[in-house]
C-alpha positions in Angstrom: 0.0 0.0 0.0 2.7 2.8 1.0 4.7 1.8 -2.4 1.5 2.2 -4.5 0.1 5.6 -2.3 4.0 7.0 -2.9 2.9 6.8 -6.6 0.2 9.6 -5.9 2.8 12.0 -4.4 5.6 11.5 -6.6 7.0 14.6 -8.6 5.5 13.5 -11.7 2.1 13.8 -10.3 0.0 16.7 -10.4 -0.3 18.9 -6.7 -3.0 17.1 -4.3 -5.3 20.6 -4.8 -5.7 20.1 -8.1 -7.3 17.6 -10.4 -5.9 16.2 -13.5 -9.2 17.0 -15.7 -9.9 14.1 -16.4 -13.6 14.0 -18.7 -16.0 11.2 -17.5 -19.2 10.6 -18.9 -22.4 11.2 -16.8 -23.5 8.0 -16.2 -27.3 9.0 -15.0 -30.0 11.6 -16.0 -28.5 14.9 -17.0 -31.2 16.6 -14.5 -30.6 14.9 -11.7 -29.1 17.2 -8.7 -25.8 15.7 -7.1 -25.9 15.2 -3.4 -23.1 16.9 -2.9 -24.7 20.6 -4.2 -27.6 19.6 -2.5 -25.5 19.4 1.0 -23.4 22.9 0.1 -25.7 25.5 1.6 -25.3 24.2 4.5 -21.6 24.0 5.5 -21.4 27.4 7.8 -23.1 27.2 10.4 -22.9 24.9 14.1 -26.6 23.3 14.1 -27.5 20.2 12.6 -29.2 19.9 9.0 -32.4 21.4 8.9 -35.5 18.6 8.3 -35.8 19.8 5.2 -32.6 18.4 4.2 -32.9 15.3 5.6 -34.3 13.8 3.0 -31.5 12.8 0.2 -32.3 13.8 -3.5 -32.2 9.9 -3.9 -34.8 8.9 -1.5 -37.6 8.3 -3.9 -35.5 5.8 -5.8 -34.8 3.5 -3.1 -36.0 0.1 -3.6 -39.0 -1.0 -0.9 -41.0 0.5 1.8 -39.3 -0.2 4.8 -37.0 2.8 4.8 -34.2 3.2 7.4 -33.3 6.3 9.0 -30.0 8.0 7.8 -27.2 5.5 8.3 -29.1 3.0 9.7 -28.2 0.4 7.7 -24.6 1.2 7.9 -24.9 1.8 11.9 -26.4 -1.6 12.9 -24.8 -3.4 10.6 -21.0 -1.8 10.7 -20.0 -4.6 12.7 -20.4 -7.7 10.7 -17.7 -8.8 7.8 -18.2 -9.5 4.5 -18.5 -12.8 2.3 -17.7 -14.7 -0.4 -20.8 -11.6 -2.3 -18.1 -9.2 -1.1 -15.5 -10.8 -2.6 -17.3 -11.2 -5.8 -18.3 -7.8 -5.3 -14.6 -6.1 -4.9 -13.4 -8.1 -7.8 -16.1 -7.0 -10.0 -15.4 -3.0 -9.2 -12.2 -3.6 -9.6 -12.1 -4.8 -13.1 -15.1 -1.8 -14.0 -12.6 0.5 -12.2 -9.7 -0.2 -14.5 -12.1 -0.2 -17.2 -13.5 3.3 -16.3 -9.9 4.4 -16.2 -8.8 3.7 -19.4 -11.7 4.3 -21.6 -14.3 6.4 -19.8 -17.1 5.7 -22.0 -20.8 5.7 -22.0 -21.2 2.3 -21.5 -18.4 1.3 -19.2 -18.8 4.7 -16.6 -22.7 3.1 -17.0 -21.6 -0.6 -15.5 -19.6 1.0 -13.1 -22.1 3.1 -11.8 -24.3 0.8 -11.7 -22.7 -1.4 -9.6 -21.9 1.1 -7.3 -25.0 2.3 -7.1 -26.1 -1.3 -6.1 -24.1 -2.8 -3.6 -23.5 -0.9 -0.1 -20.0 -0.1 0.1 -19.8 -1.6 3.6 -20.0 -4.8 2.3 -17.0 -4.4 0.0 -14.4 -1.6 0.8 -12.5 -3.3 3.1 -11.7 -5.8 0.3 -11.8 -3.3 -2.9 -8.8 -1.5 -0.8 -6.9 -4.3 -0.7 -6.7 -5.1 -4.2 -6.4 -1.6 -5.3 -2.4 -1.3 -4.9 -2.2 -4.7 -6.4 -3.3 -4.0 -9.6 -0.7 -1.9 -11.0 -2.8 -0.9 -14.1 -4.6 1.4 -11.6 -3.3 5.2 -12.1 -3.5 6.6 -8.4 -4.3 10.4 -10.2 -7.1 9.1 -12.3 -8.6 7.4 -9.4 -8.4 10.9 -7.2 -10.1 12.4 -10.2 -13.1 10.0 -10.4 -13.9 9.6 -7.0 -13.5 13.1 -6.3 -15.9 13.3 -9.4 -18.5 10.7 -8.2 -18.3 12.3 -4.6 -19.3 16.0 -6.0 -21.4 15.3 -8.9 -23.1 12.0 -8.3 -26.8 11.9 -7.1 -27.3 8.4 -5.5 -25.8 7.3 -1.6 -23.9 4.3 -2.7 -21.6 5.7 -5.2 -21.1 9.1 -2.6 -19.8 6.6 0.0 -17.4 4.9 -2.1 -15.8 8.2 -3.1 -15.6 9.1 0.4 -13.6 5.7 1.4 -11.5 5.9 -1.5 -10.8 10.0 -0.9 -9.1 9.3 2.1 -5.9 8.0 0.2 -6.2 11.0 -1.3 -5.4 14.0 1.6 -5.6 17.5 0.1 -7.2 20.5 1.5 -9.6 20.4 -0.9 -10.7 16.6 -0.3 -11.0 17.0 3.3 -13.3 19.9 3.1 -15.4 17.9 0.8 -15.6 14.7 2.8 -16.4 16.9 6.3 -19.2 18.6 4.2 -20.5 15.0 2.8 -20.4 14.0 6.5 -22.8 16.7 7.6 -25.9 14.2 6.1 -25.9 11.3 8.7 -26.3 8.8 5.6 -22.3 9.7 5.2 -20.6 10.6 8.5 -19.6 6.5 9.4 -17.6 7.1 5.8 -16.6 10.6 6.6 -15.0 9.9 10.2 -13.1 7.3 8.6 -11.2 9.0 6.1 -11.1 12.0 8.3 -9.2 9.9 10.4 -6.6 8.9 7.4 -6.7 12.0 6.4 -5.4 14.1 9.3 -2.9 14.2 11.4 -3.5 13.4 15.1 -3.2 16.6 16.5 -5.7 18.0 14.0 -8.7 14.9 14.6 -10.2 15.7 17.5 -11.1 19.1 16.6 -12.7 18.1 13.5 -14.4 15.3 14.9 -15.8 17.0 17.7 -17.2 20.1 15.3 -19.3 17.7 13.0 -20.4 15.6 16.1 -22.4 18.7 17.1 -23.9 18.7 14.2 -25.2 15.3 13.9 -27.8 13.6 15.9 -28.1 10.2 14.9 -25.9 7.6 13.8 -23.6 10.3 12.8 -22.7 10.9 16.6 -22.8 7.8 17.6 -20.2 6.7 15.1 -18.0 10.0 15.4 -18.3 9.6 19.7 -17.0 5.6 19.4 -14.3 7.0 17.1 -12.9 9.9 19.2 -9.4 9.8 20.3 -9.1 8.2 24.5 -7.9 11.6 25.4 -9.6 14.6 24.8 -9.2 18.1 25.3 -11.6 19.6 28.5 -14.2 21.2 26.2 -14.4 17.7 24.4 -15.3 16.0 27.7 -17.8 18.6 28.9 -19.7 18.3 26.0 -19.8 14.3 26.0 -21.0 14.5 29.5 -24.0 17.6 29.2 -25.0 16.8 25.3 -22.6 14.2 23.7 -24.6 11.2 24.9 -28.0 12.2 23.6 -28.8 11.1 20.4 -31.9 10.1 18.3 -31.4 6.0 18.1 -30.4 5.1 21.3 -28.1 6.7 24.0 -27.1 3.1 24.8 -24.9 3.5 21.9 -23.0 6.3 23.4 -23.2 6.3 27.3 -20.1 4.3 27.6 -17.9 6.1 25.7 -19.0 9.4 27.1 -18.5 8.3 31.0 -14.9 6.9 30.1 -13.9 9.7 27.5 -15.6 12.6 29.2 -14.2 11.1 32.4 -17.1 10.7 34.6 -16.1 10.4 38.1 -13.5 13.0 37.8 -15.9 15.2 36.7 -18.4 14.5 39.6 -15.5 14.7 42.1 -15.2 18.3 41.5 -16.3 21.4 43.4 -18.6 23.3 40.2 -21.2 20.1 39.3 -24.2 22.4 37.7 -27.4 21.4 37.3 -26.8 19.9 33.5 -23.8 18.2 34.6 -25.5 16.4 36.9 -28.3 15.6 34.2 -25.6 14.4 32.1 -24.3 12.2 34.4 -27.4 10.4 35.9 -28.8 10.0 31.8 -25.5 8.3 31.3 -25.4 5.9 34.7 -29.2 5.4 33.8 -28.3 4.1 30.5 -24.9 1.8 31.5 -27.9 0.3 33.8 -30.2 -0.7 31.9 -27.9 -2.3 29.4 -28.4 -3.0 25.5 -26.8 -3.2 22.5 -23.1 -1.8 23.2 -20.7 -1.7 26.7 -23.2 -1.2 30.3 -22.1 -0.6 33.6 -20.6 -4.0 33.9 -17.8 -2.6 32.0 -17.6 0.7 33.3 -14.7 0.5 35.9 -15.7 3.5 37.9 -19.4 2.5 37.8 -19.7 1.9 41.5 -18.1 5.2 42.4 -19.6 6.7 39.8 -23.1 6.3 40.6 -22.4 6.5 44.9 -21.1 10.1 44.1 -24.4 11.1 41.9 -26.4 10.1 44.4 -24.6 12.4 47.3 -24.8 14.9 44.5 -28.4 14.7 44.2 -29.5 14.2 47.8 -27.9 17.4 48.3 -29.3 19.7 45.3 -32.4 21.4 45.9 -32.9 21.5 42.1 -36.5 19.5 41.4 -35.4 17.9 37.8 -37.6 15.0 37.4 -34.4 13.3 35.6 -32.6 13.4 39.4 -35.6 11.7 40.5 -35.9 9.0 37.6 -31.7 8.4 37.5 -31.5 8.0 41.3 -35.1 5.3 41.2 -33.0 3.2 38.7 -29.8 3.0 40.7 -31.5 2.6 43.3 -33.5 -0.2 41.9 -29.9 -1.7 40.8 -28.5 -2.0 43.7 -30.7 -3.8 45.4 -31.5 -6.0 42.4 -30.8 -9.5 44.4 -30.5 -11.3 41.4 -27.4 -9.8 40.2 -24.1 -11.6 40.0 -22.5 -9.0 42.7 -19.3 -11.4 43.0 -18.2 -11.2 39.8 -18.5 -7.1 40.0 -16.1 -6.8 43.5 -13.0 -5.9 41.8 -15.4 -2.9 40.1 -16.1 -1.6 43.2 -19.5 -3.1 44.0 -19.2 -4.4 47.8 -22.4 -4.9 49.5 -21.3 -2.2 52.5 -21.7 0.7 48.7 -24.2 -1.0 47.6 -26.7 -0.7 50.9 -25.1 3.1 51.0 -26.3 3.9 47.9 -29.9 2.2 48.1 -30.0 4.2 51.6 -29.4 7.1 49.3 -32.0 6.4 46.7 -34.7 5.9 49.2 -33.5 9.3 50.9 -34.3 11.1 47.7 -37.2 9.5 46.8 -38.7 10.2 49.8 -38.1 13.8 49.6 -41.3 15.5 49.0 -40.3 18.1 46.6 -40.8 15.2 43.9 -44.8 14.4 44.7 -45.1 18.3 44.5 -43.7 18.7 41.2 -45.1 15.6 39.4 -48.8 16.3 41.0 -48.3 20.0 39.4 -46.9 19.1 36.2 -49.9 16.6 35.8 -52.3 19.2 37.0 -51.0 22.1 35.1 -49.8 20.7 31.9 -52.2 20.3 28.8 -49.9 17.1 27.6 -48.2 16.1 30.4 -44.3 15.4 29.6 -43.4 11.4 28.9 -40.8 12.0 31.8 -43.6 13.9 34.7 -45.6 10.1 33.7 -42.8 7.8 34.3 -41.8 10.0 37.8 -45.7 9.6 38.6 -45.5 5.8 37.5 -42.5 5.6 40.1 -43.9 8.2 43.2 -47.5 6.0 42.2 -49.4 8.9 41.6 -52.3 8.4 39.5 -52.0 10.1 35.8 -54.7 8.4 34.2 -57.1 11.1 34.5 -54.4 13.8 33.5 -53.6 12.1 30.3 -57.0 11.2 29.2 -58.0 14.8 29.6 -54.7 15.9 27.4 -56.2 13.1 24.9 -59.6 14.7 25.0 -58.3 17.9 24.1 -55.5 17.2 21.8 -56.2 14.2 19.1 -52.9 14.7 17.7 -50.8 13.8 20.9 -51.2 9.9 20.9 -51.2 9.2 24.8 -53.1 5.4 23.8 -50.7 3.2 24.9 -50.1 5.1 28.5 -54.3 4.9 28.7 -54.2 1.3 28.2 -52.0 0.7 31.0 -55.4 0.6 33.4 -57.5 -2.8 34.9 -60.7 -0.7 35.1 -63.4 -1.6 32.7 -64.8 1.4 33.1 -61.7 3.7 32.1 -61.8 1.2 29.1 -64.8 2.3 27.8 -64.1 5.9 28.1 -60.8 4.9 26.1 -62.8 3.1 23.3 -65.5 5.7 23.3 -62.6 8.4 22.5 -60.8 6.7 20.0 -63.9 5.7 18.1 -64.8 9.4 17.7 -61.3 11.0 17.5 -60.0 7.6 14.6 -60.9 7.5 11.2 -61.5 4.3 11.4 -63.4 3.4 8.1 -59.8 5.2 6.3 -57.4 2.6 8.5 -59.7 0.0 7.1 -59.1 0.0 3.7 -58.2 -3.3 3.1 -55.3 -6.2 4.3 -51.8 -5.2 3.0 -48.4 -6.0 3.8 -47.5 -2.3 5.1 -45.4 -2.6 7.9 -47.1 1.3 9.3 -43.7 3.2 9.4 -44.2 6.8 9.0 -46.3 10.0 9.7 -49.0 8.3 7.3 -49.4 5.7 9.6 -49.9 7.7 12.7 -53.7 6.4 12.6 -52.7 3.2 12.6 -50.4 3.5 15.1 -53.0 4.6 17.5 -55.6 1.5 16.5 -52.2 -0.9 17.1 -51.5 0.7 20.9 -55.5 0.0 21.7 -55.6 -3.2 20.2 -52.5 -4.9 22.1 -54.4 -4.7 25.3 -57.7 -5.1 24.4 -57.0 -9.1 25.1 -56.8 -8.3 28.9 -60.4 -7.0 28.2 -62.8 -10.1 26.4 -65.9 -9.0 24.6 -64.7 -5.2 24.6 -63.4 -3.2 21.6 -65.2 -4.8 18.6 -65.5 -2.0 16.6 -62.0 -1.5 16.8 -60.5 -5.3 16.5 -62.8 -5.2 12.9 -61.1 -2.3 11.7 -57.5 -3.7 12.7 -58.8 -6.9 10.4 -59.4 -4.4 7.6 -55.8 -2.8 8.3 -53.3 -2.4 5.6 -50.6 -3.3 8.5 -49.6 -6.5 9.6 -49.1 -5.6 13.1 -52.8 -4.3 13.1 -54.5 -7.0 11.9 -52.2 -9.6 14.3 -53.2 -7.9 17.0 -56.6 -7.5 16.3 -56.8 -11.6 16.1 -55.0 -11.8 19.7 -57.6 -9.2 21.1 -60.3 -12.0 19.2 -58.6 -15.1 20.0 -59.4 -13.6 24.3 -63.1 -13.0 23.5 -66.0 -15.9 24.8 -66.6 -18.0 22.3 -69.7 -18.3 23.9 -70.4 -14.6 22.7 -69.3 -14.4 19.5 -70.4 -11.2 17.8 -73.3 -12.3 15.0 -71.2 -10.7 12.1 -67.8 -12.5 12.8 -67.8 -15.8 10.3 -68.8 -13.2 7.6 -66.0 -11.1 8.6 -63.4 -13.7 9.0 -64.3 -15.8 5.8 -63.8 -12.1 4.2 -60.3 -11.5 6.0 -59.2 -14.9 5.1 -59.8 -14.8 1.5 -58.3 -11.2 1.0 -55.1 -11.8 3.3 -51.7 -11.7 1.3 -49.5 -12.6 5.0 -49.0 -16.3 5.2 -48.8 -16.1 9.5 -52.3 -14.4 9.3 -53.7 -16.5 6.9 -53.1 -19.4 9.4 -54.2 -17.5 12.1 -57.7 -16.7 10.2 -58.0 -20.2 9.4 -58.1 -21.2 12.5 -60.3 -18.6 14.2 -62.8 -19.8 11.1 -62.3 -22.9 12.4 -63.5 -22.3 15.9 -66.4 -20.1 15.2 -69.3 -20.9 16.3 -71.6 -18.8 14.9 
């Protein structure tokens, strides 16, 4: 690799800021606006994209319904190697590489871009860099040229992340500044970090890293937060510990990397912890807790400390934040969790004498009565009671039920079914079906069985029906209006659980319109599962 990337710099090459000029052929429609140009207006600036520009000039040519948020795909599925497709894959680009490099006609800059636009270049780059300094028909320059081409000019994802990858053998000034503003769209910033990382030197990577981190929210963060140097500068660390760990997937993908980068403990330890530090640092312990996908508070080596010193923090503060509340309930709830394999966590820290200090602690604050105050206010006060005021009410148990059901009465829009489900009283249930059956459209979710899988503001009907339905089994013979519009649902998950609220109902009851309903279902069903499911309910009826 060095011997073939020396070829790039050599004195017979053109400077890094400036292309050859090499002329490729545009391989899509003329009309079409690049990414790239599409990205541009928004390089000044330190908030993240604007929702308008979330949404890639590409979008509506992505193949099938289920759409994943921006660098989704590439986020959950970063992890895993490729095969013996990848293989294929890289030798295939490879050989339509060379091709485009020699003779950049129509047709072969077409099969190129076709294949790039294809395949995901996660699957591949790995190998496509290997191969690339072992082809020695490969002219370093002309590659520069084409993927800095394909990485300003081209309109589709695919081929945009590929240029990235391949830009980072390629460091000039005017490269980097193209792959940072690429990386500002969360669909890029996994490629972007990467070659920012080749691209730079080390003194130079935090900074940049940490300035387009604030500026993502997603996938972006969570891939630029795992990638940040172990050592950071101080204004690094504040920010992973008040804002860093937030983000829109899930902050279980960032909390350990912020507590051990952002240095936790030390932070707690000192004299000036504000209000948003403490915030900060109870999300984050909150989130190690509960576990999930990526490192929890099992590897977090100053766990034990870390989450004794919050808690002295908190019983302290006269601040009312419901989060102090919530954070110091789940540690609380941890500690004293007697199922826990507390031997194997000794060496963190986690003796029984902390352990029994701290739940001393959380039941201290809990008790205090500031909480009952504020969460009784909030639900008194508040048109649409906050998710967070519901769960502190859930915790303190304060009944909400009322306080939601009102917000719901007065605000269709706000969705609070599933927290009005969670009730045993018949009665509350029929206020619940009542509402829903005049605030639902219900004859529009019923347009007929699909295999829509209800993703999106379109669906936000459906939605509703689906967080009514999945309880309505704990409540036989009630609902029936509702379980046969979830049988006329376009979405799977509405018409499954419409048949798990029906499967609960007295089948010595059954409503006189059900054998014409499910003979109806059953012919008109496209799902296979449901299909079974209708047969069988046919099967049984008795009517």
């Amino acid at each position: 690799m060095k011997k073939w990337l020396a070829k790039i710099f050599g004195k017979e090459n053109r400077t890094q800021n400036s292309p050859a000029g090499t002329v490729f052929t545009i391989p899509w429609e003329i009309n079409r606006q690049s990414i790239y140009q599409y990205l541009l207006p928004y390089t000044e600036g330190n908030e993240p994209l604007p929702e308008k520009a979330q949404i890639l000039p590409d979008e509506n040519r992505l193949k099938g319904e289920l759409c994943w948020v921006a660098g989704g795909i590439d986020g959950a599925f970063g992890h895993h190697g490729g095969g013996s497709t990848a293989e294929e894959t890289a030798e295939q680009l490879l050989d339509m590489l060379i091709a485009a490099l020699e003779h950049p006609s129509k047709s072969n800059m077409q099969k190129l871009y076709a294949l790039l636009t294809d395949e995901s270049p996660l699957d591949y780059i790995d190998l496509l860099m290997e191969k690339l300094p072992q082809s020695p028909s490969i002219s370093p320059p002309k590659l520069c040229d084409l993927m800095h081409w394909l990485a300003v000019e081209s309109p589709d994802r695919n081929p945009v992340k590929c240029a990235i990858a391949l830009l980072a053998y390629f460091p000039s000034d005017e490269n980097k500044t193209l792959v940072a503003t690429l990386g500002l769209h969360e669909e890029f910033t996994l490629f972007t970090v990467v070659a920012l990382r080749n691209m730079l030197p080390a003194e130079c990577l935090e900074e940049a890293l940490f300035k387009l981190a604030k500026r993502v929210t997603g996938w972006g963060r969570i891939q630029l937060i795992e990638r940040l140097p172990d050592d950071v500068s101080a204004a690094t660390k504040d920010w992973l510990l008040r804002d860093g760990y937030s983000n829109s997937v899930m902050l279980e993908y960032t909390a350990w990397d912020c507590a051990t980068k952002g240095q936790l403990l030390t932070a707690l330890t000192n004299d000036n912890v504000d209000s948003g530090l403490l915030i900060g640092a109870g999300d984050i312990l909150s989130v190690l807790i509960n576990g999930g996908p990526a490192r929890d508070i099992d590897d977090y080596a100053d766990g034990a400390q870390a989450c004794h010193r919050f808690l002295a923090l908190v019983r302290q503060t006269a601040d009312d934040n419901i989060n102090h509340l919530l954070n110091a309930g789940i540690i609380g709830d941890f500690v004293n969790d007697k199922d826990k394999n507390w031997e194997s966590l000794l060496a963190k820290g986690w003796s029984e004498d902390l352990r029994q200090k701290m739940s001393d602690d959380s039941g201290i604050i809990l008790d205090q009565p500031k909480w009952r105050e504020k969460v009784e206010k909030d639900l008194t006060l508040s048109e649409n009671p906050h998710y967070l005021t519901i769960q502190a009410a859930k915790r303190l148990e304060i009944d909400y039920w009322g306080a939601i059901f009102a917000s719901q009465s007065l605000c269709p829009e706000v969705s609070n079914w599933y927290e009005l489900m969670q009730t045993e009283s018949v009665e509350r249930l029929e206020q619940i079906l009542a509402l829903a059956e005049s605030q639902l459209d219900l004859p529009a979710i019923a347009t007929g069985p699909d295999t829509q899988m209800g993703l999106g503001p379109q669906y936000q009907q459906h939605s509703a029906l689906g967080f009514i339905l999945q309880d309505l089994k704990r409540f036989p013979g009630k609902g029936w209006k509702l379980i046969k519009t979830g049988l006329r649902s376009p979405v799977i998950r509405n018409r499954h659980m419409a048949l798990n609220a029906l499967e609960s109902w007295p089948l010595e009851e059954p409503p006189a319109e059900l054998r014409e309903l499910l003979v109806a279902a059953y012919q008109q069903e496209p799902e296979d599962s449901i299909r079974e499911r209708l047969e069988k309910a046919l099967s049984e009826c008795k009517v």
